[in-house]
N, C-alpha and C positions, 0 to 999 in steps of 0.2 A: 485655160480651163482649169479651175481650183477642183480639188478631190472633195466628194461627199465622205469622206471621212471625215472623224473631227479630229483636230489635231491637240488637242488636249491627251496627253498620255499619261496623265495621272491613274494611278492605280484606285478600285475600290476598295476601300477598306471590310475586308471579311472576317469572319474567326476562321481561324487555321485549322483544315480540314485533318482528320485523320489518312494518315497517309495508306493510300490501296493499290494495286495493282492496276496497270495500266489494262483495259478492258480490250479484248479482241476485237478485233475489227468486224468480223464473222462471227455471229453468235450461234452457237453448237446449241439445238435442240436434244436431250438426250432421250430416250423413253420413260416414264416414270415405271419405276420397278416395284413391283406391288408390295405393302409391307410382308417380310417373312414373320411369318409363326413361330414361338420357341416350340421346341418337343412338345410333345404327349405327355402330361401330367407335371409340366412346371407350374409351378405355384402363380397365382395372378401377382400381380408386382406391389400391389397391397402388402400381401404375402408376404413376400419377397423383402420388403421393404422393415416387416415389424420382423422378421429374423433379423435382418442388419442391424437395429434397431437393438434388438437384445444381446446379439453377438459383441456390440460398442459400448453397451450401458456404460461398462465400469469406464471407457476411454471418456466418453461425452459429462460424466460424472466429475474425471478433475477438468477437464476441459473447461466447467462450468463454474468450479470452485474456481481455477483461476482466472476465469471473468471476475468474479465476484472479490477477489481477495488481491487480486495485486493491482493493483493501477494502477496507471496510464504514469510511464515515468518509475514505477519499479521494476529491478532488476528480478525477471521471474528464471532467468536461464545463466548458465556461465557466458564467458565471454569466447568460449574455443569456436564463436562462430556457427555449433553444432548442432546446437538447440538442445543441450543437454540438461538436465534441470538441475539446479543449485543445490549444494547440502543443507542448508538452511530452508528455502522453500519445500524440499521433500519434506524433512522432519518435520514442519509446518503443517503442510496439508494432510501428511501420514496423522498425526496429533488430532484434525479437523475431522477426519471421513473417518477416523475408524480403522486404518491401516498402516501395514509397513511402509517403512521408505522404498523396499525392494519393488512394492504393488505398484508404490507411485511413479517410481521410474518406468515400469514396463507401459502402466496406464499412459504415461504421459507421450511416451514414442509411439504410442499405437494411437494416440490422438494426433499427434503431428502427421502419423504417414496417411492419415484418413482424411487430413484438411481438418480439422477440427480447431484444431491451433495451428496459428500459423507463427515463425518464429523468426526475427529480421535480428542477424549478432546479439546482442546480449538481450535484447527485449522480444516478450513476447504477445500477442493479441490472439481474441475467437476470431477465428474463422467464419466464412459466411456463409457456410454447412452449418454450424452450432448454430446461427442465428435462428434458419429455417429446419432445424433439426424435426420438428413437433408436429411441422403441418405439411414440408414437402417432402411427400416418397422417392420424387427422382435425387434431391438434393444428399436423403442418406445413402440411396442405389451408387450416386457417383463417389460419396465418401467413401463405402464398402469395395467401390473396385479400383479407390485407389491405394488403399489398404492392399488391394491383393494384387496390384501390379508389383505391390514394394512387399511381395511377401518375402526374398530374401534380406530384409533388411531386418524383419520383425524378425528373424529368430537367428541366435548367436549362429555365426558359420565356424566351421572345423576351423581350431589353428595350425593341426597339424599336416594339413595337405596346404598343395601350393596355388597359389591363386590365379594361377592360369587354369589349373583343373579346374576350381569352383565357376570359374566364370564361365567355362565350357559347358561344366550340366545347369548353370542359370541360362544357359543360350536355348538349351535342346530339352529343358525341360517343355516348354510349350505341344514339345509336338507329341512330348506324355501326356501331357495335361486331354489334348485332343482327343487321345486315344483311350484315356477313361471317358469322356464323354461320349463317343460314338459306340462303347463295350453297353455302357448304362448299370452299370452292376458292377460289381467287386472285381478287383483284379487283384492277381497273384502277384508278390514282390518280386520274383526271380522273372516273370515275364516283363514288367516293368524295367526291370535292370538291365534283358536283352535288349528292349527298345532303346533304351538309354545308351548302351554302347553303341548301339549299330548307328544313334544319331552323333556321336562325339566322335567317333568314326568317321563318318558325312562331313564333318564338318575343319577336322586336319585336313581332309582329304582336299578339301575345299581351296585350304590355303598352304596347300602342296609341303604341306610339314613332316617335315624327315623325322623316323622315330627318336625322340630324345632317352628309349631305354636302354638296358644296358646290351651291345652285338657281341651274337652271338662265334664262337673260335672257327678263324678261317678253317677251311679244308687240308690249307697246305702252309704248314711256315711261310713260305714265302709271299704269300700274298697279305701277311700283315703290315711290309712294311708296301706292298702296294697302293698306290696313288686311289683314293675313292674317284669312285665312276662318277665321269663329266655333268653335268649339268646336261645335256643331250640324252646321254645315257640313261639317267635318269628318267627325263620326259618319254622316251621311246620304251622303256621297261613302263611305267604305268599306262603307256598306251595300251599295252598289251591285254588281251582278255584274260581275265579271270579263271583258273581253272581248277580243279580236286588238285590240284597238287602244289599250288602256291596258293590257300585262303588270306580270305582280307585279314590284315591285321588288327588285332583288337589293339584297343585302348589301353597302355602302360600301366597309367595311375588306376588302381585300383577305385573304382564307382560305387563300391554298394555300402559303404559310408558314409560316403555325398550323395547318394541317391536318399537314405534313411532320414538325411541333414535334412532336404530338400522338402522329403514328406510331410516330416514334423514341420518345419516351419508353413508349409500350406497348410495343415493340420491347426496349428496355430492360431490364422487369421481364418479358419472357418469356410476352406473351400473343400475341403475332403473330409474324411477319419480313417485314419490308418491304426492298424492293430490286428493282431494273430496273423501274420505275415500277407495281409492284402489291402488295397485301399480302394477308396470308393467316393465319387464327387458327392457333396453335399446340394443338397437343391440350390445351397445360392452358387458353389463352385459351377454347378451346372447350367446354370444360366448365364455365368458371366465368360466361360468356358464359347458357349454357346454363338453370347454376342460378339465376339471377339471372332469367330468363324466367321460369321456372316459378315462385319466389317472388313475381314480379308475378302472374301466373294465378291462383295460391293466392289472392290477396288481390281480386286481379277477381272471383272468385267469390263472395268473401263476402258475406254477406247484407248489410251497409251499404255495399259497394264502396268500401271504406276506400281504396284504391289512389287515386282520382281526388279526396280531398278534403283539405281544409288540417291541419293537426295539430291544431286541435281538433275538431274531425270525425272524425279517423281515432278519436282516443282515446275520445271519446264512443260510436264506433261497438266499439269493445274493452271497453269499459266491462261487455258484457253477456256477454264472453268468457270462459274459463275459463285462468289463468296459462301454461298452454302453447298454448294456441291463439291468446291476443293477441299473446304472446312472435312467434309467426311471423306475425301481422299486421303487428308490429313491423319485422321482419328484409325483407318482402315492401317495408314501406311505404317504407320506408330503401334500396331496390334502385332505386325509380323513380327517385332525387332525389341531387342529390350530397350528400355527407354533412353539408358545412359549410352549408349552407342549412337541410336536416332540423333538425341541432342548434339552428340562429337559432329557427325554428319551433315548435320542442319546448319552449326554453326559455323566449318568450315567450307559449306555452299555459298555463305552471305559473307565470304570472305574472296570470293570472287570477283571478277569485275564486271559482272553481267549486277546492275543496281534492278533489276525487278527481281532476281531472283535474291537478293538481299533482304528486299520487303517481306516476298512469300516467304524465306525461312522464319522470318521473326513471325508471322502470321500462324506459320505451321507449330512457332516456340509455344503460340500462345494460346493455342490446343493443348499442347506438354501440360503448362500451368505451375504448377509451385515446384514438380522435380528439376524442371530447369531453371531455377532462382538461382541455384551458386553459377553455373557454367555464362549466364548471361550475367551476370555482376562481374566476374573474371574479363569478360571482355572489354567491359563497360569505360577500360582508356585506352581500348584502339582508336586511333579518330575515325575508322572506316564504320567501325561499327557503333560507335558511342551515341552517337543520337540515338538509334533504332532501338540501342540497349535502353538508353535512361526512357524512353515512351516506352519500354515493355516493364521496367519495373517500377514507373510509376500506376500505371492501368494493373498493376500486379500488386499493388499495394491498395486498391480501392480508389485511387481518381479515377472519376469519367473521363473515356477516352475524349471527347470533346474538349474535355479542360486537361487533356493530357501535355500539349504540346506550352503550356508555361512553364514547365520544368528543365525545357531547352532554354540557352543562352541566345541571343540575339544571332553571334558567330554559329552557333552548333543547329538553330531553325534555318541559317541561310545553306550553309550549307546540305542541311538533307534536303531545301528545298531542289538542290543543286541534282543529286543524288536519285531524286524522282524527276526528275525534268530530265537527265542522262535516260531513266526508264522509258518516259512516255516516248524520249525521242526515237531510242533502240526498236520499240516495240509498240507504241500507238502511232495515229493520224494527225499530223498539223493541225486542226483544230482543235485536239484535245491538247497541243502542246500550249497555243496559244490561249484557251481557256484554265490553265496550268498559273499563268501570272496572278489570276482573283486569289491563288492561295497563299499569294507571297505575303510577307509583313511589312514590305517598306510602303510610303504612301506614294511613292515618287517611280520611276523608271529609273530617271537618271540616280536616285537613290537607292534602290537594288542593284545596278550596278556596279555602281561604286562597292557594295558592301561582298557583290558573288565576284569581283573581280579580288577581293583582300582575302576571302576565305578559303581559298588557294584548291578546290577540290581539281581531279586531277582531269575530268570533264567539261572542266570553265569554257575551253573554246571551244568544240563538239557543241554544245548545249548553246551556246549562244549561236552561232551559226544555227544551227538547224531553226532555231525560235525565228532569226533573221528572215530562214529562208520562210518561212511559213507566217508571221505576223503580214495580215493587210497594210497598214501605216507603213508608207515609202519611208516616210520620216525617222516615225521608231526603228523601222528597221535597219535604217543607216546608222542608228545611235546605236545600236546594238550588234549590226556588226563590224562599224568603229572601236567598240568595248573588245568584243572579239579577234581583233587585231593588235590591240594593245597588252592584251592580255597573251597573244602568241610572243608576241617579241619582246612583252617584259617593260612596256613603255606606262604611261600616269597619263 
């Protein structure tokens, strides 16, 4: 009795799909959560919009001149990689618009941190914020708050504190930021500064950091030259409650310099105004203060409470999400955290051997958008991650993702095909593995084999077995898990 299979195993020729997460098996219904309101008295996003709008003029201004004035193939930047503007092209454009070099550099970095320009090593292009500058409000809203994610970058930071401090009140500024928005009114700098410590405080505390100032003279000679208490000792003394007679330790480095730093530079990019020793959100800081609440809340709700865990946990917990509902697990999870930390996180999740959560980190990168250009370019010659990378920064450069996957090599498309077939096997159904081969590139079977057997990934027999056990065709599946055997013992 011959099989109603046909035995023709030629593959269809398709275009190579963007690669997605392998889809739950169970699809989770969530409740649709009604949109929230901003406060009482936010400006319509119109509003909102023609503030950003005038807050940028002068950034969108050279933004614009150098559309117009360098071209395609001029060096608009130095080569540090930084996206620093040339001394020649300042003096240039200083010359053109009417201003200093000094104006032009500031102008030029506040257009870079807002999307306006974008800047790849020495050359630089508009952005596709400038493009829609004129006619879409959400396009300048997302310019303006990526402007104010990166507001320590917009204003010089102290050189004379040390850069664990700085990065400790860039960490806990947020939960300041909170607390002007929910006062709605001016706040006093010495209450601000308490918040300030009590959260830098929280956050030693957090990672069981021993005071690095200077200890105070034992009680008794002799116990200076005694042995510091055990690692036990220690945990067992912070066990201990709290009482009037041993208070929490404040913070060493002195704060209210790096608090004032801090000010100013939000002051700067137009989310507050500080002066006569209080500060106060501005209606755009207030709303984007605002959205950035509610994107944590979105994400406290959700059924893994993806908000409180490490980035393999958040993506494990998306894992069962539908692409626009992770999408804003994503955007929620990225609101708690500063960005250059998320990104450290993210990239070393997809450094794991779990291949869907590879995917979703780069998925969740490319929510991030241009701050993580250098950290995914840095990776960009692991082979674990170098496909994933070169599709994130080509779609990062303006290819359609559809036509993203020509910028892989013949070797680097079989292998992620490799990479997401390890996915769907960990974490989908046989049929989706088997439906998995329409995405390959070769026109043949036995010519995808040949090529996922030379590509050396470290899931070649895992993935071929499992396709084995799940493909219909008796036939194919011999050939494939003949391939699968050869490939374990290293045989041709």
């Amino acid at each position: 009795m011959t099989s109603r299979i046909p035995r023709d195993s030629r593959l269809r020729l398709v275009r190579p799909r963007p690669l997605a997460a392998a889809p739950s098996a169970v699809n989770q219904r969530r409740p649709r959560r009604p949109a929230p309101r901003p406060p009482e008295g936010t400006p319509a996003p119109a509003e909102l919009a023609r503030m950003a709008r005038s807050g940028l003029a002068a950034a969108a201004r050279v933004a614009r001149w150098a559309d117009a004035a360098l071209h395609p193939g001029r060096d608009g930047a130095t080569s540090d990689g930084k996206g620093t503007l040339s001394e020649d092209t300042a003096e240039r454009a200083a010359a053109e618009l009417g201003l200093t070099p000094a104006q032009i550099r500031a102008d030029w970095d506040t257009a870079r941190l807002a999307g306006l320009v974008e800047v790849h090593g020495d050359s630089a292009r508009p952005g596709w914020r400038l493009r829609a500058w004129n006619r879409d409000d959400s396009a300048v809203l997302r310019g303006w708050v990526a402007l104010f994610d990166a507001w320590s970058l917009a204003y010089p930071e102290p050189t004379d504190h040390e850069p664990a401090a700085v990065a400790e009140v860039v960490s806990a500024m947020p939960q300041v930021l909170s607390f002007l928005q929910l006062s709605a009114g001016p706040v006093p700098e010495e209450q601000l500064l308490d918040l300030l410590q009590q959260r830098v405080t929280e956050l030693r505390t957090e990672r069981c950091e021993i005071p690095y100032g200077p200890r105070s003279e034992p009680a008794h000679p002799a116990l200076a030259e005694a042995d510091p208490a055990p690692p036990a000792a220690l945990h067992l003394a912070s066990a201990q409650p709290e009482s009037d007679a041993s208070p929490r330790p404040e913070p060493e480095a002195p704060l209210a310099p790096l608090l004032d730093w801090a000010l100013r530079a939000l002051a700067s990019v137009g989310a507050l105004t500080y002066g006569d020793g209080q500060a106060t959100l501005t209606p755009l800081g207030n709303w984007a203060v605002w959205v950035k609440l509610e994107q944590i809340c979105v994400a406290a709700q959700s059924p893994a409470g993806n908000i409180e865990q490490a980035a393999e946990g958040m993506l494990r917990g998306c894992a069962q999400l539908r692409p626009n509902a992770a999408r804003a697990e994503y955007r929620a999870w990225l609101a708690a955290r500063p960005v250059g930390n998320a990104v450290t996180e993210l990239i070393d999740a997809a450094r794991g051997d779990d291949a869907l959560l590879r995917g979703l980190a780069f998925e969740a990168l490319r929510v991030v958008g241009a701050p993580a250009e250098p950290d995914v370019r840095s990776v960009a010659d692991e082979p674990t991650l170098r496909p994933y990378a070169l599709l994130w920064l080509a779609e990062h450069d303006g290819i359609d993702p559809e036509d993203a996957h020509e910028v892989l090599t013949r070797e680097e498309a079989t292998w992620l095909w490799v990479d997401t077939a390890a996915a769907v096997a960990d974490h989908g159904e046989a049929p989706m593995l088997v439906r998995h081969l329409e995405s390959a590139l070769q026109p043949t079977v036995p010519a995808l084999l040949d090529e996922v057997r030379a590509v050396g990934h470290p899931r070649t027999v895992q993935v071929l077995v499992a396709l084995a056990a799940a493909h219909p065709d008796p036939a194919l599946a011999k050939a494939v898990r003949r391939a699968a055997f050869q490939v374990h013992t290293g045989g041709s």
